[in-house]
C-alpha positions in Angstrom: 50.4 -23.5 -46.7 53.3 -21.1 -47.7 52.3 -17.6 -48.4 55.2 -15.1 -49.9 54.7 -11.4 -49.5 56.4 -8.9 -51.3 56.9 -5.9 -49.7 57.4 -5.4 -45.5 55.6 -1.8 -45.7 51.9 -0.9 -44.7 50.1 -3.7 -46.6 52.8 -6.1 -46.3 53.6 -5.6 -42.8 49.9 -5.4 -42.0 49.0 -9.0 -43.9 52.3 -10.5 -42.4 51.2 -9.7 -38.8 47.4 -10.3 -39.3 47.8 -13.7 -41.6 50.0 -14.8 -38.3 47.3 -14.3 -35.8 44.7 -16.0 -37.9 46.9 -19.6 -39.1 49.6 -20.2 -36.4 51.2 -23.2 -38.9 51.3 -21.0 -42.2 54.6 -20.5 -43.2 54.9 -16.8 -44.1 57.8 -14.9 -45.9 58.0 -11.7 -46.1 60.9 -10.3 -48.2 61.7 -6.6 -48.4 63.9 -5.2 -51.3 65.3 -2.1 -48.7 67.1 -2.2 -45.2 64.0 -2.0 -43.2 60.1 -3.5 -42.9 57.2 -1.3 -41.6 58.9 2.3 -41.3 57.0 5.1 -41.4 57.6 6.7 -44.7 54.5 9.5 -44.2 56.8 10.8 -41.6 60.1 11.3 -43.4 59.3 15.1 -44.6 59.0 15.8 -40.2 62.5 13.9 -40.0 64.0 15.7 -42.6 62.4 19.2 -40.8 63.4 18.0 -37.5 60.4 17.4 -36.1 61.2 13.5 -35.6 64.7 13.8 -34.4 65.6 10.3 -34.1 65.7 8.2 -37.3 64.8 4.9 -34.9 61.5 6.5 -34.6 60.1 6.5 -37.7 61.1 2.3 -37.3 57.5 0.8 -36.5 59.1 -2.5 -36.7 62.2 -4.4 -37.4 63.3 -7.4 -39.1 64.1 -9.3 -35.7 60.2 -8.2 -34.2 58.2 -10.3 -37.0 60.8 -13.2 -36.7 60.5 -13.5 -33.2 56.5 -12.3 -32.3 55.5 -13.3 -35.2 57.3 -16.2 -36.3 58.0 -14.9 -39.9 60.7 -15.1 -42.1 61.2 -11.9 -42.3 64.5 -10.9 -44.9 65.5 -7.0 -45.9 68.0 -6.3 -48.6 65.8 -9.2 -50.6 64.5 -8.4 -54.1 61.8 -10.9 -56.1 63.7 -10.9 -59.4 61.7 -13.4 -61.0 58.3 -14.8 -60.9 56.9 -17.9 -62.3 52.9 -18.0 -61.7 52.8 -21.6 -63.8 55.3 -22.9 -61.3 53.9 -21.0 -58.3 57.9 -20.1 -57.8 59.9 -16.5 -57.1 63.5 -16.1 -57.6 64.9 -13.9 -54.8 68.3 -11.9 -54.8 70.2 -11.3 -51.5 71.4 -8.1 -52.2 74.2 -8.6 -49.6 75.5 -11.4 -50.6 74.4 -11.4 -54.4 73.1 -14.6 -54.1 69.8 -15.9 -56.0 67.6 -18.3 -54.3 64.0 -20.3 -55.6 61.2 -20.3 -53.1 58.0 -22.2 -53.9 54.3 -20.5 -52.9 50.9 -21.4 -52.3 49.6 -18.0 -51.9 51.7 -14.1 -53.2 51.0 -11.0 -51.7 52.7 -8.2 -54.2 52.9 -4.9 -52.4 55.8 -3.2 -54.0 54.4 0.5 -53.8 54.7 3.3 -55.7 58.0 4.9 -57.1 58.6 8.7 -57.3 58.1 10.0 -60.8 61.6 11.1 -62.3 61.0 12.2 -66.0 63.9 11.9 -67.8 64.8 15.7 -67.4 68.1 17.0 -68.9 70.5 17.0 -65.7 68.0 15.6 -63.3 70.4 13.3 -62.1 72.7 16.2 -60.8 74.0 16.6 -57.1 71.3 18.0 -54.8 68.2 16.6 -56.1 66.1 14.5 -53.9 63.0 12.4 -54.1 61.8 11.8 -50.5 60.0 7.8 -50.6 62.6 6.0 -48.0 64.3 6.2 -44.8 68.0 6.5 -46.7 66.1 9.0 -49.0 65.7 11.2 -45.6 68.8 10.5 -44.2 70.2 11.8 -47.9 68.7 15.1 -47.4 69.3 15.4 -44.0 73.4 15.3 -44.5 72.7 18.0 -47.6 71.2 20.0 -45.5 73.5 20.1 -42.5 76.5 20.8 -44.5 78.4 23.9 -43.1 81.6 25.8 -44.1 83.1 24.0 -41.0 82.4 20.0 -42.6 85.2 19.7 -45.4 83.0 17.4 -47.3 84.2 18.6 -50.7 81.7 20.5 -53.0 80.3 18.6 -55.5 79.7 21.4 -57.6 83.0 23.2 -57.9 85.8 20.7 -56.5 86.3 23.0 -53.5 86.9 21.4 -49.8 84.4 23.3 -48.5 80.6 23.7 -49.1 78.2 26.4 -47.7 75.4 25.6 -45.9 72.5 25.7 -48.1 69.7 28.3 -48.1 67.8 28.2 -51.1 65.5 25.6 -52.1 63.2 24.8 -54.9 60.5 21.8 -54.5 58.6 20.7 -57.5 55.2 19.6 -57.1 52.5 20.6 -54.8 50.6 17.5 -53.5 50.9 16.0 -50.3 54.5 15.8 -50.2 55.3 18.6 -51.6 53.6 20.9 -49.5 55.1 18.8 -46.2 58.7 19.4 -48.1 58.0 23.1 -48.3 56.4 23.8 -44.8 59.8 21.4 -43.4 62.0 22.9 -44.9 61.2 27.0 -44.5 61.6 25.5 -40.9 64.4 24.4 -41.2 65.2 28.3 -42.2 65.6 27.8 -46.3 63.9 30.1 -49.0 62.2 27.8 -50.9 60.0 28.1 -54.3 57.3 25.8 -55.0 56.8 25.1 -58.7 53.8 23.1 -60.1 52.8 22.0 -63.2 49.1 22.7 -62.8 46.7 25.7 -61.9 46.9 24.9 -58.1 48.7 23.5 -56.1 47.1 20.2 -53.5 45.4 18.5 -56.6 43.1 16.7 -54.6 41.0 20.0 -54.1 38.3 22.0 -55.9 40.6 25.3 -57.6 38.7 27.4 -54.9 39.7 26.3 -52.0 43.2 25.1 -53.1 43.5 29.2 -53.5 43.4 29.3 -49.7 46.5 27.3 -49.4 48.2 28.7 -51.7 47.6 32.5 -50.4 48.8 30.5 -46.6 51.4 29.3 -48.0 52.7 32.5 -49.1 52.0 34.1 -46.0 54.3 31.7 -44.4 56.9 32.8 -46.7 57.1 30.6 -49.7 57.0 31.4 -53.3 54.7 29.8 -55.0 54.8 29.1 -59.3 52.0 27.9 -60.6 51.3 26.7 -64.5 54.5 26.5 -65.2 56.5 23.1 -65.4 60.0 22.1 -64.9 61.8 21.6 -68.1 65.6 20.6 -67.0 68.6 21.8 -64.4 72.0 23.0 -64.8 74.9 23.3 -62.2 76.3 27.1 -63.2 79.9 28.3 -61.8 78.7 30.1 -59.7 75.9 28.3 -57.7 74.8 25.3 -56.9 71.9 24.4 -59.1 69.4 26.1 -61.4 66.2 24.9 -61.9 64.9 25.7 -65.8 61.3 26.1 -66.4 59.1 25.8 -69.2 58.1 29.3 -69.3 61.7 30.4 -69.3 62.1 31.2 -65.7 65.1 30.0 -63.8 65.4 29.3 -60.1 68.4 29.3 -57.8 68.4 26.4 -56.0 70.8 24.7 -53.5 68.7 21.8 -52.8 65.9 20.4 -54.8 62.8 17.7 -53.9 61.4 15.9 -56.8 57.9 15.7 -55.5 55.6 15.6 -59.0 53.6 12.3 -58.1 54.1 8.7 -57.7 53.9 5.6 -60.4 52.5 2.3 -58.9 55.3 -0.2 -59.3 53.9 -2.6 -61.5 57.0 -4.3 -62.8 56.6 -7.4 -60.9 53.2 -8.0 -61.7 53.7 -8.2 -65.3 56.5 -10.6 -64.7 53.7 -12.8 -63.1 51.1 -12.1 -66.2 48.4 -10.7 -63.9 46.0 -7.7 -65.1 47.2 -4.3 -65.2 44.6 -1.3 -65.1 44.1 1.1 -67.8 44.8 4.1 -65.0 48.2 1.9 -64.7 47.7 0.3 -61.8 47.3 -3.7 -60.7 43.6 -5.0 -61.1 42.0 -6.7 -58.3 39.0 -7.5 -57.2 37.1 -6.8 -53.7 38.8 -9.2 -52.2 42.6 -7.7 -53.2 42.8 -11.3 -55.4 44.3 -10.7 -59.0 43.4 -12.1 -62.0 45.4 -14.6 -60.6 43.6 -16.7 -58.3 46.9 -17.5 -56.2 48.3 -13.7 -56.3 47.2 -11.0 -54.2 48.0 -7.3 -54.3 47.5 -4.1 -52.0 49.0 -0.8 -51.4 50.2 1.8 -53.7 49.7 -0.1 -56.7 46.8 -1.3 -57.1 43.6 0.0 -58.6 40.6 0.3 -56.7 37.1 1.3 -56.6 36.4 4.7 -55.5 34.0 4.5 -52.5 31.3 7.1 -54.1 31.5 7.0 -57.9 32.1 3.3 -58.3 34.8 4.7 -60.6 38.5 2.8 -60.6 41.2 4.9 -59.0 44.8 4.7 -58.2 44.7 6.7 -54.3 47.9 6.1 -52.6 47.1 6.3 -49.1 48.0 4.5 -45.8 45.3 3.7 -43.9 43.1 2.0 -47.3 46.9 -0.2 -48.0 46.7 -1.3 -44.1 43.1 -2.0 -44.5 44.0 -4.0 -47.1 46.6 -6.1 -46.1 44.2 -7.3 -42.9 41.8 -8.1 -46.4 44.1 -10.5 -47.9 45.1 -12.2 -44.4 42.1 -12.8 -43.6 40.9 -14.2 -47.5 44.1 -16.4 -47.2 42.6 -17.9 -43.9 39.3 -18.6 -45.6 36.6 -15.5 -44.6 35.1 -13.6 -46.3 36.5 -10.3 -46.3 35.8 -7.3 -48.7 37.6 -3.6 -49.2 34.3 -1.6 -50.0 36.7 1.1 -52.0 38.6 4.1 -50.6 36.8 7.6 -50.3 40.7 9.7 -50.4 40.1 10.5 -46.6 43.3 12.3 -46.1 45.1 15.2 -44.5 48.4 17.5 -44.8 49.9 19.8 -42.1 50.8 23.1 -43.4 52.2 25.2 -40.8 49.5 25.7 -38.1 47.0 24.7 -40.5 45.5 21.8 -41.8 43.5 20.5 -45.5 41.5 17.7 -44.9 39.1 16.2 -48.0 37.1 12.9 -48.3 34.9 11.5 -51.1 34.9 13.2 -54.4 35.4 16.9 -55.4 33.2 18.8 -57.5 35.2 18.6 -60.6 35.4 15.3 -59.8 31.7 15.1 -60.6 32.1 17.4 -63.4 34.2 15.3 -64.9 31.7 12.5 -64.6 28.6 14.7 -66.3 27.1 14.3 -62.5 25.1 17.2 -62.3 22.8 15.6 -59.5 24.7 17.3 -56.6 24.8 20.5 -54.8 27.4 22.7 -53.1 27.8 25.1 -49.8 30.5 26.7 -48.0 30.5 27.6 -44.5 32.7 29.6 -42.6 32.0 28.4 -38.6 34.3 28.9 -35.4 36.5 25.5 -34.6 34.8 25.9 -31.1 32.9 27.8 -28.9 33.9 31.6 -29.5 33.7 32.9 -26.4 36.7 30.3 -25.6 40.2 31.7 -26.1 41.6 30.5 -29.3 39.1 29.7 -31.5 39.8 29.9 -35.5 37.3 30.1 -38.4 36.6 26.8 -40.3 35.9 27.0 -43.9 34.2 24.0 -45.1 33.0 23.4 -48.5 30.4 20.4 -48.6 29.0 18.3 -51.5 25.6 16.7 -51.2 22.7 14.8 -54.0 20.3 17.3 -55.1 17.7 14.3 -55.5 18.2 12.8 -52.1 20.4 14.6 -50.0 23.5 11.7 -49.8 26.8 13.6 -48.6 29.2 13.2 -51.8 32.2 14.8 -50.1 34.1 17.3 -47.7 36.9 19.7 -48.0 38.2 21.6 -44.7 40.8 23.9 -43.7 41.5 25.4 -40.6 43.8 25.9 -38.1 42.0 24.2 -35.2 39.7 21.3 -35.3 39.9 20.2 -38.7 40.7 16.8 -38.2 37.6 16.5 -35.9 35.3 17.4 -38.9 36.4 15.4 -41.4 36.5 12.1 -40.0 32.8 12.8 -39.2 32.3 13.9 -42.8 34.0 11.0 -43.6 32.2 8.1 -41.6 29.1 9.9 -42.9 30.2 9.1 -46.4 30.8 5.7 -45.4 27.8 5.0 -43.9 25.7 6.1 -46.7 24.7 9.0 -44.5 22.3 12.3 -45.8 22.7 15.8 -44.8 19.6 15.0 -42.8 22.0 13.0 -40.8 24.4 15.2 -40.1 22.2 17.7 -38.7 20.9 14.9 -36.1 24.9 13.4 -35.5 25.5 13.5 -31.7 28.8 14.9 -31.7 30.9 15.9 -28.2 30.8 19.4 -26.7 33.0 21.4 -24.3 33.5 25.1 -24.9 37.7 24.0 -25.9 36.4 21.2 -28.6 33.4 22.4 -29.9 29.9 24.1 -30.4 26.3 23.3 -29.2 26.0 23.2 -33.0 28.8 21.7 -34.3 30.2 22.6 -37.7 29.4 19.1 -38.8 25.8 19.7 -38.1 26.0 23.2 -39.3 26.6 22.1 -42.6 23.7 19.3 -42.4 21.4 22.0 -41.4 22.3 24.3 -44.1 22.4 22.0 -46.6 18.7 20.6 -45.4 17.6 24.2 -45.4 18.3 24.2 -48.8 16.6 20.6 -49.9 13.7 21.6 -48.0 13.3 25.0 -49.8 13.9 27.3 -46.9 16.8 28.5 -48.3 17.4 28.9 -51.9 20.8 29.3 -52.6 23.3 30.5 -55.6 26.6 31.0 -56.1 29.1 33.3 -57.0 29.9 32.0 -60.6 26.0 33.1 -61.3 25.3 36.1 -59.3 25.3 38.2 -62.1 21.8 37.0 -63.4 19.2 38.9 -60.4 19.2 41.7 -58.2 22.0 41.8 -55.6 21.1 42.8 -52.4 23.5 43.4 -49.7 22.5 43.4 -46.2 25.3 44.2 -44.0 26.5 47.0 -42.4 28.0 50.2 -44.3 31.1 50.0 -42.1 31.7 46.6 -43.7 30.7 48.1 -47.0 33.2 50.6 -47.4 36.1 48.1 -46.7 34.3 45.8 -50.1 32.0 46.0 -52.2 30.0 44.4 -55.0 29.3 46.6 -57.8 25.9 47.2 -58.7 24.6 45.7 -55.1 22.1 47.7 -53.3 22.6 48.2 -49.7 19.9 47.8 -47.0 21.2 46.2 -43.7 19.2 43.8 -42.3 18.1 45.8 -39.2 16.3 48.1 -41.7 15.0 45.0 -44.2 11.3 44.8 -43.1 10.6 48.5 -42.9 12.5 48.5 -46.4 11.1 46.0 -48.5 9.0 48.7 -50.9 12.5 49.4 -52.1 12.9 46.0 -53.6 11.9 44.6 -56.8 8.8 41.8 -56.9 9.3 41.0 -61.0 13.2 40.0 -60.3 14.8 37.4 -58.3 16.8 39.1 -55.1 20.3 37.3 -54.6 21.6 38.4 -51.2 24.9 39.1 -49.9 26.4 39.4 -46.3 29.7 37.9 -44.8 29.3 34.4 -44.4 26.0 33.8 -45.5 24.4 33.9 -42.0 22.4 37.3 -42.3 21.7 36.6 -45.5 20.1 33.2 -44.6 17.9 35.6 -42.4 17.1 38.1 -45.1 16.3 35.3 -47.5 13.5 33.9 -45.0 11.6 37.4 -44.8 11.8 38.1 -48.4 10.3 34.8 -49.4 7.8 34.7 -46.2 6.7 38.6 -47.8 6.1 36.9 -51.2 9.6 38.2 -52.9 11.8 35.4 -55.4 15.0 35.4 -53.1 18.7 33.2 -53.1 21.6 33.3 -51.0 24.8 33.5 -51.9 26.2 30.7 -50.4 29.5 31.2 -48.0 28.9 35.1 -48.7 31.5 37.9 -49.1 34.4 35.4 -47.7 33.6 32.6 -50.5 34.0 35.5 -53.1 37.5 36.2 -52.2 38.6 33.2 -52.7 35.9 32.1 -55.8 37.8 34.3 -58.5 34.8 36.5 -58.8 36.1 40.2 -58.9 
């Protein structure tokens, strides 16, 4: 059997190596269109930033490593040119040599990726402007940005022998790689403007807690430009780029990363006449087969099944494109594999911070008419706070009204945020309920951790609330009862809710003839964790009462003035 795989990154690489371990006489090609198989592309913005000095590094594997561990025919600089699925034949173009070869298959993996978006923007093809998707791309951006008045490299922009160093830069687009590009390159000692298209920048989350990175990012020193799109460049006399927007704003700019999203590569798919997606990705089934019996795909460009919603989605992610490779090695071989779907478990550095989400958002669900869910934010220490060095959590979590099945996660922190979405994540997985979570056995020690982990925090709180022991609101609807606000008058006089009536909770028992039986009491501390308390003695004392989940600190960042 000869299998042909297009493509030597993540899925590729993965099927390659996996396919080998399982059939020792399959003959496997692997053909990659670029210089090198299985680099680490998620790590190019911490080359560029100099985080990952060494290029070799981000080199998982080479060309020679699957020709002589694996024994496959491994070839870089190769390009699939043609396909003919009648035939069962590819055309292949040495890129080297500029020779075309035929090579017949049995079974075709396509895993081509997905390509940087570049609209067709008046002068986007000017000097300076970067997408960031390959090793060369890095290597690109790296040589931009150690130009010096000392390197007489010529200046593009005027014709002069020298160039200055560059210390403005715009990036447009605030996903994943975006906000990488920013957070590298401010290290790297640049102003730099972040520009997207849309309300918020990191997509991925609800608008409320994408407010939180935004508000970090500015503290670490970044502009940030939101609702307002790119509408061309220019190169002026007088500086090296401008970057036009569509509200009429222009930005100075000596460098700039393209980073507005990526398009699954689907060209070579429609050469072979297999399905594409109406979200514009390749169709496959659970076993990563096309509507091709013979043709496989993975990776980037594929469509696939969102884990919780059963909905297609295009979710361009490592770890599901690595899963999937192993998937169609191991269908090739003759078991019975299955991807169950991707869940978008996934995580960005920023700074000394990180955003974590998994499984769907709330306007995610919104956007489906789901109104079967329900919502809390929690604001816990990373670990023990008696520990030195422990940071506040704040966790928004997404649960069934009807039977209590965890939905999704979103986390930021700076300390222990990976911790707490992988277990949010396996939960989802697993089919796990909040009921669950507050049972999970999770490890303890005063630097990791809590006797009551955050994890199980927001199990219990979310079972509090299932169970009817805790009512809960939320800001968006807090103007329909009677606030009550039950901390201190210290905190108080820093902020306040209009129209709020203050009793602290000290003085709430002896108090309770100042509250209002025919009206329902919504109540109001910090986090939520007094209030919690307050809500239990109103409704044990025969008073309608609702917390406001996530308190004072999920109104600054709700839009609620």
């Amino acid at each position: 059997m000869k299998v042909i795989i297009v493509g030597g990154v993540a899925g590729g690489a993965s099927c390659a190596a996996r396919l080998r371990r399982l059939d020792e006489k399959a003959e496997i090609l692997m053909v990659e269109r670029g210089p090198y198989v299985s680099y680490a592309n998620c790590g190019l913005p911490y080359h560029i930033g100099g985080s990952i000095e060494n290029e070799s590094s981000l080199l998982v594997a080479t060309e020679q490593m699957f020709r002589v561990m694996f024994n496959v025919d491994c070839r870089t600089n190769c390009e699939v040119v043609g396909i003919n699925s009648k035939q069962k034949t590819v055309e292949l173009k040495n890129h080297l040599t500029g020779t075309i070869s035929t090579e017949k298959y049995d079974k075709l993996l396509l895993s081509p990726g997905a390509a940087p978006v570049r609209p067709p923007l008046k002068g986007i093809d000017l000097p300076g402007i970067f997408s960031v998707r390959t090793v060369p791309d890095a290597r690109k951006i790296r040589e931009w940005l150690d130009r010096d008045n000392d390197h007489s490299v010529g200046n593009p922009f005027t014709g002069n022998d020298t160039v200055s160093k560059p210390k403005q830069a715009v990036v447009i687009g605030g996903g994943f790689i975006g906000l990488e590009m920013v957070e590298n390159l401010i290290e790297r000692g640049l102003e730099v403007t972040l520009i997207e298209k849309l309300n918020q920048v990191m997509p991925p989350l609800d608008h409320e807690m994408a407010i939180l990175v935004e508000r970090y990012l500015t503290k670490h020193g970044a502009k940030v430009e939101l609702s307002d799109g790119v509408a061309g460049f220019r190169k002026p006399e007088n500086h090296a780029l401008e970057v036009l927007t569509d509200s009429g704003k222009v930005h100075l700019a000596d460098i700039v990363i393209m980073a507005i999203g990526v398009r699954p590569e689907t060209e070579l798919a429609k050469m072979a006449g297999i399905e594409i997606g109406k979200l514009g990705g390749i169709r496959v089934d659970e076993h990563m087969r096309t509507s091709d019996p013979d043709i496989f795909a993975v990776g980037d460009a594929v469509e696939v099944k969102n884990f919780v919603t059963g909905e297609w989605a295009l979710i361009p992610l490592a770890g599901p494109a690595n899963r999937q490779g192993r998937i169609v090695a191991d269908v090739i071989a003759g078991r019975d594999s299955k991807f169950r779907g991707t869940q978008g478990t996934s995580i960005c550095k920023l700074f000394d911070a990180a955003i974590a989400q998994t499984g769907v958002s709330e306007k995610q669900l919104i956007g489906l008419g789901d109104k079967d869910y329900e919502k809390i934010y929690i604001y816990p220490n990373s670990h023990a706070g008696y520990y030195p060095g422990t940071k506040m959590l704040v966790i928004k979590l997404l649960f069934r009204k009807s039977n209590g099945l965890v939905l999704g996660a979103q986390v930021l922190g700076e300390d222990g945020v990976p911790k707490r979405i992988d277990s949010f994540a396996m939960a989802i997985q697993m089919g796990c309920t909040i009921y669950d979570l507050e049972e999970a056995e999770l490890c303890y020690a005063p630097p990791f951790g809590s006797g009551k982990d955050p994890v199980n925090f927001a199990g219990m709180v979310a079972a509090n609330i299932l169970r009817g022991d805790m009512p809960v609101c939320h800001w968006d609807s807090a103007d329909k009862g009677f606030l009550l606000d039950v901390r201190n008058p210290q905190e108080i006089a820093v902020e306040s809710v209009p129209g709020a009536v203050n009793i602290p909770l000290p003085e709430l028992r002896k108090r309770l003839g100042e509250l209002p039986r025919d009206r329902e009491i919504l109540i109001i501390c910090r986090s939520a964790v007094r209030a919690y308390f307050a809500t239990r003695i109103l409704m044990q004392n025969g008073f309608k009462a609702r917390n406001i989940s996530g308190g004072m600190l999920a109104r600054s960042h709700s839009g609620t003035n």
